[in-house]
C-alpha positions in Angstrom: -41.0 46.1 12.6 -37.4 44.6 11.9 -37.5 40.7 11.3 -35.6 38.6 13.4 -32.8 36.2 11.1 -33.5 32.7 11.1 -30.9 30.9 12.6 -28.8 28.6 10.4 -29.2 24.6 11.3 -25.1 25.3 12.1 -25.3 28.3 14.4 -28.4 26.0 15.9 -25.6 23.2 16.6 -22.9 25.5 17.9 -25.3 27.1 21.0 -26.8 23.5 21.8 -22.7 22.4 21.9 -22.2 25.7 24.5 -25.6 24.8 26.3 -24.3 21.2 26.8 -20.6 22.4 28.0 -21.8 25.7 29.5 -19.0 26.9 32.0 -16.3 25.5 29.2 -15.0 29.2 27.2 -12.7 26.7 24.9 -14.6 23.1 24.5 -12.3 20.9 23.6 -12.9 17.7 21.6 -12.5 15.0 24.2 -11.2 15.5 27.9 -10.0 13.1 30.6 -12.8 13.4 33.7 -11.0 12.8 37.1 -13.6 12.7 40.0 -12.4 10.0 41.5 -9.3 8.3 43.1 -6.8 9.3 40.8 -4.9 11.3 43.2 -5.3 9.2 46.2 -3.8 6.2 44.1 -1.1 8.1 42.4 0.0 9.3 45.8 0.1 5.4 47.0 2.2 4.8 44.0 4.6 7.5 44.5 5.1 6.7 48.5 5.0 2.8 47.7 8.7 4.1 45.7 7.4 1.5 42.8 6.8 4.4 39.9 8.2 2.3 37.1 7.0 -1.3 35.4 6.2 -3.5 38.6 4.3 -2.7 41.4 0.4 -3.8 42.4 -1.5 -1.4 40.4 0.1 -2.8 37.0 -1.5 -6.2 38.5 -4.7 -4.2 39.8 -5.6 -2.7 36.3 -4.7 -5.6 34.3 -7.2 -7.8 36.6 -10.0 -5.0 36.3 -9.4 -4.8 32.8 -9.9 -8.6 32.3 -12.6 -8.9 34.0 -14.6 -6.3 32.5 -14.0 -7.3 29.1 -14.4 -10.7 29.7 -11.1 -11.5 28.4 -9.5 -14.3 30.0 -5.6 -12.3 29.8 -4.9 -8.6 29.8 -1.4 -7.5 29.5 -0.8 -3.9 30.2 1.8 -1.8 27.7 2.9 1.6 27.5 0.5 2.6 24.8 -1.7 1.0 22.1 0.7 1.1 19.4 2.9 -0.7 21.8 -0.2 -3.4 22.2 -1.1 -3.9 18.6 2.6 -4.1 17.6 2.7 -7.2 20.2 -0.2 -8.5 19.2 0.8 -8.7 15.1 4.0 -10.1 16.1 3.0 -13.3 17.8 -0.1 -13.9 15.5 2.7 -14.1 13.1 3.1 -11.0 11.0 6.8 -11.4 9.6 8.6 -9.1 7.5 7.1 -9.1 4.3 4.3 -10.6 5.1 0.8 -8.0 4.4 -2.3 -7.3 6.6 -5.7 -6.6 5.5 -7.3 -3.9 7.2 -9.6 -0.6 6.7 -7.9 3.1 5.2 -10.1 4.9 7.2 -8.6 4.2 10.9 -6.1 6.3 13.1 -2.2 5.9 11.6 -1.7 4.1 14.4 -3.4 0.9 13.4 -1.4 1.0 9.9 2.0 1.4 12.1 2.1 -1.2 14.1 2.1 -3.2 10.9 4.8 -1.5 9.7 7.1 -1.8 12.5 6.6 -5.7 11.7 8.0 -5.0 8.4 4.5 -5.6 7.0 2.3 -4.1 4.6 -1.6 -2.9 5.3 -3.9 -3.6 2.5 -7.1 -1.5 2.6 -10.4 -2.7 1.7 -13.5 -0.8 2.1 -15.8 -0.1 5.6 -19.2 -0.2 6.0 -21.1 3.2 6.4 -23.2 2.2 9.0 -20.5 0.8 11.1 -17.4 2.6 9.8 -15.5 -0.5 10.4 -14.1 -3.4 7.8 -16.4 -4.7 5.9 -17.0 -8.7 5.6 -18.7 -8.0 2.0 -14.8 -6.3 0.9 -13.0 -8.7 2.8 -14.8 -11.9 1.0 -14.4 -10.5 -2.4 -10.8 -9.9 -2.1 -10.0 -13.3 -0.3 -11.9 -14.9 -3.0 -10.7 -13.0 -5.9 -7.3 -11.7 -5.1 -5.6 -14.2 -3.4 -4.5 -17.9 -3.7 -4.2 -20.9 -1.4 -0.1 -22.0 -1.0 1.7 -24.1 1.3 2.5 -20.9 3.4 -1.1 -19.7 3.5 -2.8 -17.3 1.6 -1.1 -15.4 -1.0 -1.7 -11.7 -2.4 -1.9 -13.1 -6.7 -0.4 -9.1 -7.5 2.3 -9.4 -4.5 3.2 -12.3 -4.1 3.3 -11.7 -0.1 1.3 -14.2 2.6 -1.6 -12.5 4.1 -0.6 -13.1 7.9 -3.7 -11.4 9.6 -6.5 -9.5 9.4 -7.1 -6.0 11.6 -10.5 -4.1 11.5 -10.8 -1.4 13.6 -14.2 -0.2 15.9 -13.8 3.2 15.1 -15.1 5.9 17.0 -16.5 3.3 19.6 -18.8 1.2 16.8 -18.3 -2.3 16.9 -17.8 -3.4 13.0 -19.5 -6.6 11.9 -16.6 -9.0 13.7 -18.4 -12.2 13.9 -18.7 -12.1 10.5 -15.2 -11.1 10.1 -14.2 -13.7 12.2 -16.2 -16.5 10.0 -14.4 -15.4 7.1 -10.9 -15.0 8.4 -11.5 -19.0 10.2 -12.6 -20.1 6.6 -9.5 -18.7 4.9 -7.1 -19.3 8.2 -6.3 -16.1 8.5 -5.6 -15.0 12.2 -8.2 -12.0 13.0 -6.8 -9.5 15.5 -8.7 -6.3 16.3 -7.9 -3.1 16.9 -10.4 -1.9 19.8 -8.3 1.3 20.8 -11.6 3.1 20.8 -13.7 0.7 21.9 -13.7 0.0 25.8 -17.1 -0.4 26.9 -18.8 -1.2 23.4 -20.5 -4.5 22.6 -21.6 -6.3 20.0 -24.5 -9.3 20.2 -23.3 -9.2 24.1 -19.5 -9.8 24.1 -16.8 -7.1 24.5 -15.3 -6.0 21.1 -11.4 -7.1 21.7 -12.8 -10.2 22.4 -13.4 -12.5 19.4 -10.2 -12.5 17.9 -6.8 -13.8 18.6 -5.6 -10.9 20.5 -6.8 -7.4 20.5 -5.3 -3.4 21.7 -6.8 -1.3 23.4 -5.8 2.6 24.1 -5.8 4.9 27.1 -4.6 8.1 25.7 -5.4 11.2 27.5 -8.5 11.4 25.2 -10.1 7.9 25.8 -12.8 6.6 27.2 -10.6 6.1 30.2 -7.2 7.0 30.6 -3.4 6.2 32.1 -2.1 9.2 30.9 -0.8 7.0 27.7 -1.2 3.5 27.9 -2.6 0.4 26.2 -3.7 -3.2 27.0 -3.6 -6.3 25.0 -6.6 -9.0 25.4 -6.6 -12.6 24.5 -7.8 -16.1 25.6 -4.9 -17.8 25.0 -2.8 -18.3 27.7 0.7 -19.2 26.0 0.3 -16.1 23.7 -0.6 -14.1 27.3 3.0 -14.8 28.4 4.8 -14.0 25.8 3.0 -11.0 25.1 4.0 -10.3 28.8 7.6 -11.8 28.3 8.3 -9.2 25.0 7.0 -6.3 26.4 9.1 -6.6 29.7 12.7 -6.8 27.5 12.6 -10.5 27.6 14.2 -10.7 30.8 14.0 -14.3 32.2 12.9 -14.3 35.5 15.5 -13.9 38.2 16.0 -12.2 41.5 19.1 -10.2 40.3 20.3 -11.4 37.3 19.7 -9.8 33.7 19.2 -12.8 31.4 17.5 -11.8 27.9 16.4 -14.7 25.6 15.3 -13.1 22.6 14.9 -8.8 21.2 12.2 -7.8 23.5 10.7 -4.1 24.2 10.2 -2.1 27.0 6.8 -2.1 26.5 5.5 -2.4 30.2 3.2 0.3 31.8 4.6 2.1 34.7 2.9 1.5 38.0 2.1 5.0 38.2 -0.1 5.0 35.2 -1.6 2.1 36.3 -2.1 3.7 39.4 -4.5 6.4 37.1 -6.1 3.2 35.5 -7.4 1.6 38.5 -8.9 4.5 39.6 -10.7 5.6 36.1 -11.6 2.2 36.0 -13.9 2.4 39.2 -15.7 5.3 37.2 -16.1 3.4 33.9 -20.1 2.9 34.5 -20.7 6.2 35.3 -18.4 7.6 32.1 -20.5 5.1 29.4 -23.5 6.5 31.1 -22.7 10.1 30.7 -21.4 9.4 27.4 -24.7 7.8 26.4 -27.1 10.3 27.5 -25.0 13.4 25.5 -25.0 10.9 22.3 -28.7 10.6 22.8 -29.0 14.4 23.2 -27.0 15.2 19.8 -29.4 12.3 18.2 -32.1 14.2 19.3 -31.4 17.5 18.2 -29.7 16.2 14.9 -33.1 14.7 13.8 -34.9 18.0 14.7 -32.3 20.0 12.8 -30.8 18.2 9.4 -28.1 17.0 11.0 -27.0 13.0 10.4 -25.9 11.9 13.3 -23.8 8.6 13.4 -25.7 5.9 16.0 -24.5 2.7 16.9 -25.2 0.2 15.0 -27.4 -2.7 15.3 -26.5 -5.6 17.5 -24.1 -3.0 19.3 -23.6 -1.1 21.8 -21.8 1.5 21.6 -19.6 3.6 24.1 -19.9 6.6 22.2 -16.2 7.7 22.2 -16.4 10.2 19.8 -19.7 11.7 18.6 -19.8 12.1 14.7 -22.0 13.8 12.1 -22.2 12.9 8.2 -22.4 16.6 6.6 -23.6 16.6 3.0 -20.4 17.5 1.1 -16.6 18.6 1.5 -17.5 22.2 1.1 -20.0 21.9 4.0 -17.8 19.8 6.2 -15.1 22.6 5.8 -17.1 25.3 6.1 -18.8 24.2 9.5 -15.2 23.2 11.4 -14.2 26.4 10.6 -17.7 27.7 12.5 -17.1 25.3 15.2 -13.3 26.2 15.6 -14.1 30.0 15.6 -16.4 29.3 18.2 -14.2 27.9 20.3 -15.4 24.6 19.8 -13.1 21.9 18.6 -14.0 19.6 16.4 -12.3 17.8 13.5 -12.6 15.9 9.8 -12.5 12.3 10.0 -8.7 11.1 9.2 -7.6 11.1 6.3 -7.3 7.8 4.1 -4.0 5.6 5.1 -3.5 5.0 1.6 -3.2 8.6 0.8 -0.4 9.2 3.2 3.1 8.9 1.9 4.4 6.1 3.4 1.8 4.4 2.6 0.7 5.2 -0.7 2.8 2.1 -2.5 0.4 -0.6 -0.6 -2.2 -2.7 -2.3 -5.7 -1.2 -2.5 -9.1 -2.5 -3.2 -12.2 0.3 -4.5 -12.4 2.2 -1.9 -16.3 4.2 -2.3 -17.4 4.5 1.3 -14.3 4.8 2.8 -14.2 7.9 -0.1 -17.5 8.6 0.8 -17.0 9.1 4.0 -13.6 10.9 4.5 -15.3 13.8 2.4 -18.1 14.0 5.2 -17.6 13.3 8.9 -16.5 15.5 11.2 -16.0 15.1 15.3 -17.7 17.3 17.7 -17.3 17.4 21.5 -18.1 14.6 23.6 -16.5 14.6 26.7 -18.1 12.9 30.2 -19.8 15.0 32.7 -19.0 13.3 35.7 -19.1 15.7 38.6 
């Protein structure tokens, strides 16, 4: 009698991926879910005739937004980039200035400091959290930089450290009260990236929340989306209007005149996609609930099946954005996203690390092992909501 082959613990992973998306013949990484009001609001928007930067919806999101997070301002922009790039600029990042922040984030993070005229520094993450690390962000305050009448300054640059941007990647809240302790004892402004985290906390409070300002992201692959689209939080209610005046061209207020005061950006989101927002933002619950229960499925069968699957940390909770697993080498890593890929199944490596790109490749550096570590072994595999 002929043996049956043992399945491998990959081929294992790619049938529970089609048992878990069964009617999908390409599964794609992340997809929007609209099983809502999206069309009903759109269609207000469009017959209201206010499609571009004003209109109630804009208003409507930005309120929703606030008040789930918890946040005391939410100003809506056309994308996250948009919303960290404001957010950098009034916590003071100058030209020449630098910001501390993680290598092993989404370009976008390491942009936005750039189109200050700033410099990232990376330091390393943790590998429970993927995020900053306090431990790497101590050390290098303590050992490679100096007190000056300007504030802190890089001892091998010479530039001020003007802020300091962890990112929650995937979802995962990083360690940001401790972050937050550090960057008040070195008076450093903290501003977090949270593109990726709506719906995570961590010891009760919404990431985007402890710092000076924050970004989030609704890209067509978020948690929820606008289409594109980003929102800046804060508690501070002078920074709140500015961040509002930049973005809208820094018009002064005025029936018909156009009066600018200062270089603004047309950084406002368009009714319309705010029109998209309110309604994703009435599903929310039911999204972080979906979201939960397939993490908790891959957790499952990861532990039955030598997988490492990445779990929120403690003190968190995580909205699960993108599902991760830790493979035990490059050579695996590559070898199962080609499996997964073949079989119609998209998933992909964890970025590669911003120091390694060419534009940034000149910037300051601290060791870098987990970030390493970690580039070498995470891959993304499909977690979209099933909302019907």
């Amino acid at each position: 009698m002929k043996k049956c082959k043992k399945m491998t613990n990959h081929e294992l992973m790619i049938n529970f991926i089609k048992d878990l998306y069964p009617s999908e013949e390409l599964i794609q990484l992340h997809q929007p879910n609209f099983s809502g009001n999206e069309k009903k609001y759109v269609t207000e928007c469009i017959d209201s005739t206010f499609v571009s930067s004003v209109g109630s919806f804009v208003n409507r999101f930005e309120e929703m937004i606030s008040e789930y997070t918890g946040a005391k301002y939410a100003i809506a922009t056309v994308n996250g980039t948009a919303a960290l790039h404001i957010s950098l600029q009034l916590a003071g990042v100058n030209p020449d200035c630098e910001v501390i922040t993680q290598p092993l984030t989404f370009v976008a993070t390491c942009n936005a400091i750039a189109y200050c005229g700033a410099y990232p520094v990376f330091l390393d993450v943790d590998l429970n959290t993927l995020g900053l690390s306090p431990v790497s962000l101590r050390k290098f305050l303590e050992n490679n930089t100096k007190s000056s009448p300007l504030g802190r300054i890089n001892k091998k640059t010479g530039r001020k450290i003007a802020a300091v941007l962890p990112m929650h990647t995937f979802g995962h809240p990083c360690r940001v009260d401790e972050i937050l302790n550090i960057c008040n004892e070195f008076d450093i402004p903290l501003i977090e990236d949270s593109a990726e985290s709506l719906g995570s906390f961590y010891k009760g409070k919404h990431t985007g929340t402890f710092g000076l300002l924050s970004a989030l992201s609704f890209n067509g692959n978020k948690i929820i989306t606008t289409g594109g689209g980003g929102m800046i939080l804060t508690n501070n209610e002078n920074l709140a209007e500015k961040a509002k005046h930049i973005s809208t061209t820094a018009r002064r207020p005025h029936t018909y005149e156009y009066i600018h005061d200062q270089i603004g950006y047309n950084y406002r989101l368009p009714n319309i996609n705010a029109a998209l927002g309110c309604a994703q933002m009435e599903n929310l619950n039911s999204i972080l609930k979906s979201k939960r229960a397939i993490a908790n499925n891959y957790k499952i069968f990861a532990l039955a099946n030598d997988f490492s699957f990445i779990k929120e940390p403690n003190d968190s909770l995580s909205n699960y954005w993108l599902n991760a697993l830790i493979l035990k080498d490059k050579n695996e890593r590559d070898n199962f996203l080609k499996e997964l890929n073949n079989a119609q199944i998209l998933a992909r490596p964890i970025w590669k690390l911003m120091h390694k790109l060419p534009m940034y490749n000149c910037c300051d550096f601290s060791n870098l092992p987990n970030s390493e570590w970690l580039e070498e072994r995470v891959i993304n595999i499909p977690s979209s909501a099933k909302i019907s």
